[in-house]
LUMFIMI-715592 format. One line per 8 residues: number of its first residue (from 1); for each residue z, x, y of C-alpha. Coordinates in nm, 3 decimals, padded with zeros to 5 digits. Example, Ala and Ser with C-alpha at 12.3 -4.5 7.8 and 13.67 -1.06 7.14 Angstrom:
1> 00.780:01.230:-00.450  00.714:01.367:-00.106
***
This chain:
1> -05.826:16.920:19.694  -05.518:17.065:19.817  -05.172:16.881:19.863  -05.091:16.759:20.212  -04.763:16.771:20.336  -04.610:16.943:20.662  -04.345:16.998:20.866  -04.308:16.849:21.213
9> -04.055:16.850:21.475  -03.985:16.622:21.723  -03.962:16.763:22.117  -03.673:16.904:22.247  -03.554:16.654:22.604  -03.558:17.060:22.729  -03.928:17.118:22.664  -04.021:17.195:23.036
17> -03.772:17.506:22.996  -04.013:17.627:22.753  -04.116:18.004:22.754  -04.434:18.038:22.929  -04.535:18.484:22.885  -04.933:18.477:23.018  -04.985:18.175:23.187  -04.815:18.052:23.548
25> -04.600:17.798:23.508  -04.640:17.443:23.600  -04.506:17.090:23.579  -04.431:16.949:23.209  -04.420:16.602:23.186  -04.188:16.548:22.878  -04.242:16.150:22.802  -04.624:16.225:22.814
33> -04.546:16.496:22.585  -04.363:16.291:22.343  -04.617:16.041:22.353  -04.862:16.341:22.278  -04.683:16.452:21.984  -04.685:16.105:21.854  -05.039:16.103:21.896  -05.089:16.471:21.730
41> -04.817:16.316:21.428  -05.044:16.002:21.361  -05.374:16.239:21.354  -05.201:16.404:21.053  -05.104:16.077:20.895  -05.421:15.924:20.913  -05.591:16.220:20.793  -05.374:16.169:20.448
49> -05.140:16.419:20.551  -04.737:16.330:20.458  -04.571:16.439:20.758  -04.166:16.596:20.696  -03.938:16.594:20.980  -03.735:16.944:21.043  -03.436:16.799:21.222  -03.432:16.845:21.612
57> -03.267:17.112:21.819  -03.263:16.968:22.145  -03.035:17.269:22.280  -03.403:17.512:22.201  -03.686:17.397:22.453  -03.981:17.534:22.245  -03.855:17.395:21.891  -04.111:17.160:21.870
65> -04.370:17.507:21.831  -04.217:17.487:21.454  -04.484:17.702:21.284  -04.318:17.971:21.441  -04.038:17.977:21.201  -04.215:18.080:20.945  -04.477:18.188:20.713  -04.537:17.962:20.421
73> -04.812:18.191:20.140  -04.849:18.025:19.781  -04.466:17.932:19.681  -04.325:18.118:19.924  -04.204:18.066:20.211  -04.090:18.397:20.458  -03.852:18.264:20.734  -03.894:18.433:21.063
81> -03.707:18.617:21.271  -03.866:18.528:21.655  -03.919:18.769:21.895  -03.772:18.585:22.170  -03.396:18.555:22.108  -03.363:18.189:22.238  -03.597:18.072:21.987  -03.360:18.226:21.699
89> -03.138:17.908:21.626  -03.465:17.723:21.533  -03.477:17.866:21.239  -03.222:17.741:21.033  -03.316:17.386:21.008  -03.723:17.468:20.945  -03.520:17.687:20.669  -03.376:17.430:20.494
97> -03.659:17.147:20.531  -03.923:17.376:20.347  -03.658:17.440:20.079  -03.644:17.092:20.019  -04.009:17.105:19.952  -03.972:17.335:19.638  -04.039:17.660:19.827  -03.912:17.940:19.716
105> -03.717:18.133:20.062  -03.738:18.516:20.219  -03.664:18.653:20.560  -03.777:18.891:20.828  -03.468:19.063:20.909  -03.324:19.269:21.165  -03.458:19.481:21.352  -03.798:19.275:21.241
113> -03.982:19.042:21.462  -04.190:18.780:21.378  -04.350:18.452:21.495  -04.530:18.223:21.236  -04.754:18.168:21.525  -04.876:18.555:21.472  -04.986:18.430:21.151  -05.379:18.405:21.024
121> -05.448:18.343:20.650  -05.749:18.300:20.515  -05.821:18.330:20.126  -05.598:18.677:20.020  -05.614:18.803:20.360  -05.318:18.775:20.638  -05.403:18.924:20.944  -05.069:18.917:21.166
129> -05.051:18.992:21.575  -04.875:19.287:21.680  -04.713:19.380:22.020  -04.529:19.036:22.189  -04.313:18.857:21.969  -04.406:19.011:21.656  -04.327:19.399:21.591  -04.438:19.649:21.361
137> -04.079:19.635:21.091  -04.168:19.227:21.092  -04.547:19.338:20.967  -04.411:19.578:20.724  -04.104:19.327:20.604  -04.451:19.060:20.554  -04.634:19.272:20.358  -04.378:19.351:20.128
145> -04.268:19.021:20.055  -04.645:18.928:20.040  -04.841:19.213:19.886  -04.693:19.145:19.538  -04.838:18.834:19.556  -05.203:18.928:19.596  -05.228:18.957:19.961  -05.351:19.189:20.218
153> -05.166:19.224:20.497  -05.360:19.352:20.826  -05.199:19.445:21.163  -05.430:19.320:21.468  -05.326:19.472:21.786  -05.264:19.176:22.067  -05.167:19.208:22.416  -05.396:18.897:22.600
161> -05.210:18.589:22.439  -04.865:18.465:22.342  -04.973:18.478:21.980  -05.287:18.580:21.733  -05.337:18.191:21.674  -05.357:18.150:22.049  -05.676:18.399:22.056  -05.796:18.289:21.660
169> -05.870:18.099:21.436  -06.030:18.059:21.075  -06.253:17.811:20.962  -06.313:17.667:20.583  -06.562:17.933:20.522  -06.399:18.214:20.673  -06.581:18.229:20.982  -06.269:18.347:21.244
177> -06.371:18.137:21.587  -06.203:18.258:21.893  -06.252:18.303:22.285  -06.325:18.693:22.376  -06.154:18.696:22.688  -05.864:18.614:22.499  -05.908:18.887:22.183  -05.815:19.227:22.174
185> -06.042:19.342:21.906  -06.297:19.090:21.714  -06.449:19.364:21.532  -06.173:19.323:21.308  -06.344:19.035:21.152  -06.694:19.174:21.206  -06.986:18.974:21.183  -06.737:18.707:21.045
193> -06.622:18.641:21.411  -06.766:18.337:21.649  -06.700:18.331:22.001  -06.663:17.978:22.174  -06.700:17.889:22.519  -06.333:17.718:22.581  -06.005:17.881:22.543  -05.863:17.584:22.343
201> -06.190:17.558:22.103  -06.042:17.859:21.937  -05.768:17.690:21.779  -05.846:17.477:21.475  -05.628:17.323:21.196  -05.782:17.219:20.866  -05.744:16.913:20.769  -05.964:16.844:20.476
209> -06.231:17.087:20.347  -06.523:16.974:20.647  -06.233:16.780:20.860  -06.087:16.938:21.185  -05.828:16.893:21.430  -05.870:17.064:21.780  -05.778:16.978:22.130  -05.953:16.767:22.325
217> -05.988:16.962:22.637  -06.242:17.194:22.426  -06.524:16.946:22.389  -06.830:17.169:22.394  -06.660:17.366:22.101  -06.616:17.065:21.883  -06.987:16.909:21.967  -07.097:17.277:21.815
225> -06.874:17.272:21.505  -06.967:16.876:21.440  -07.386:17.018:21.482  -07.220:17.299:21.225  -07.148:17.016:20.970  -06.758:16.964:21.052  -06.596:16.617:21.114  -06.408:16.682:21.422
233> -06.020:16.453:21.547  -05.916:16.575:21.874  -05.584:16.525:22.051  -05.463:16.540:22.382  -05.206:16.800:22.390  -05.231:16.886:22.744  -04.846:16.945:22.804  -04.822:17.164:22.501
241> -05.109:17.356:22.650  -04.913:17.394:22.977  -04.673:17.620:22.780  -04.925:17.794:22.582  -04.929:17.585:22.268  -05.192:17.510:22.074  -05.268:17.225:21.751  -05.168:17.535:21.506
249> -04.825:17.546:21.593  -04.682:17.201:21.656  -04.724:17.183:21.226  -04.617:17.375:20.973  -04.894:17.271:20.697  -04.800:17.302:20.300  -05.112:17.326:20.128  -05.000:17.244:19.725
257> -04.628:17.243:19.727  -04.438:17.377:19.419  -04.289:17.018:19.404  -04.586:16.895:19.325
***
């Protein structure tokens, strides 16, 4: 059983401003939001996750998308450097929350881009998204900092969604579920790959070894993965959703902190 802690960040009063790349934009209701994010918060808690607040940055409308700060891979966690300048000043403040976990700290640097959100571990292998906010220097600045470590480090070309984690995800046993329309390539995971039905029943966050947290506007997705064996929590993210965020990235999850 792994530790569970993660990092969490409240909305920014700006979230409606948020960056919106391959969707139209509509309407974001920002109490209902907050409320959501309460609700998403509490799913965590009662799940036996600790939950760590990253202090707000109310000046950066997409803040509360905090696993795009970074990549956290055994002790290590690899600060990013986002793609879209705006989102740059949230860094600083996921920086020094994840220290205070015990975390050892690197950096994508200049001219490097990379969103945590472009992010997909699973066992030794990282497969990262390539071609919107993350660039080719940020893959090759991740693999050195990870390789040494054990890892494999794959590019995965990606030109449908915001970010990989929008298009895929990876569940306990290393099946990688995601919604074709959405992926550029699944035969990079071969016969490992799953399509679903719903674009938001390809994002899942682990919870516990059979225990998953997904949207609720995917239920056909989560009736098949509860017939797979998996207990299922949904949440209502729907404003989240409206500027193409998904469960993955409102959390940043530490699975066995070196504090621990």
């Amino acid at each position: 059983m792994f530790s569970r802690h993660a990092l969490v960040r409240t909305p920014s009063p700006r979230l409606a401003e948020g960056i919106t790349t391959h969707i139209e934009r509509s309407p974001v209701d920002v109490e209902l939001a907050y409320q959501q994010w309460q609700g998403y918060v509490a799913a965590l808690n009662e799940a036996g996750w600790v939950t760590h607040q990253v202090d707000p940055a109310p000046d950066c409308p997409d803040s509360v998308f905090v696993e795009d700060t970074m990549v956290v891979y055994d002790d290590l966690a690899v600060i990013s450097r986002p793609g879209a300048k705006s989102r740059r000043p949230e860094t600083e403040a996921a920086e020094e929350a994840v220290r205070a976990q015990g975390y050892r700290i690197a950096h994508i640097e200049k001219p490097g881009t990379l969103d945590g959100g472009d992010v997909l571990k699973h066992g030794g292998t990282v497969w990262v998204g390539i071609g919107g906010r993350t660039n080719e220097e940020g893959v090759e600045q991740l693999r050195a900092h990870l390789e040494p470590m054990g890892a494999e480090v794959i590019g995965v070309p990606l030109t449908k969604v915001l970010h990989l984690k929008s298009a895929v995800t990876a569940l306990p046993d290393g099946t990688v579920i995601g919604y074709p329309p959405l992926v550029d390539d699944p035969g990079v995971w071969g016969e490992k790959f799953l399509a679903v039905t719903e674009e938001p029943g390809s994002h899942v966050v682990l919870l516990a070894d059979d225990l998953l947290l997904m949207s609720s506007s995917a239920p056909l997705t989560a009736e098949m993965l509860r017939a797979a064996g998996y207990r299922v929590v949904t949440v209502d993210i729907s404003e989240y959703e409206k500027l193409e965020g998904c469960v993955t990235c409102l959390s940043v999850r530490l699975r066995g902190r070196p504090s621990d």
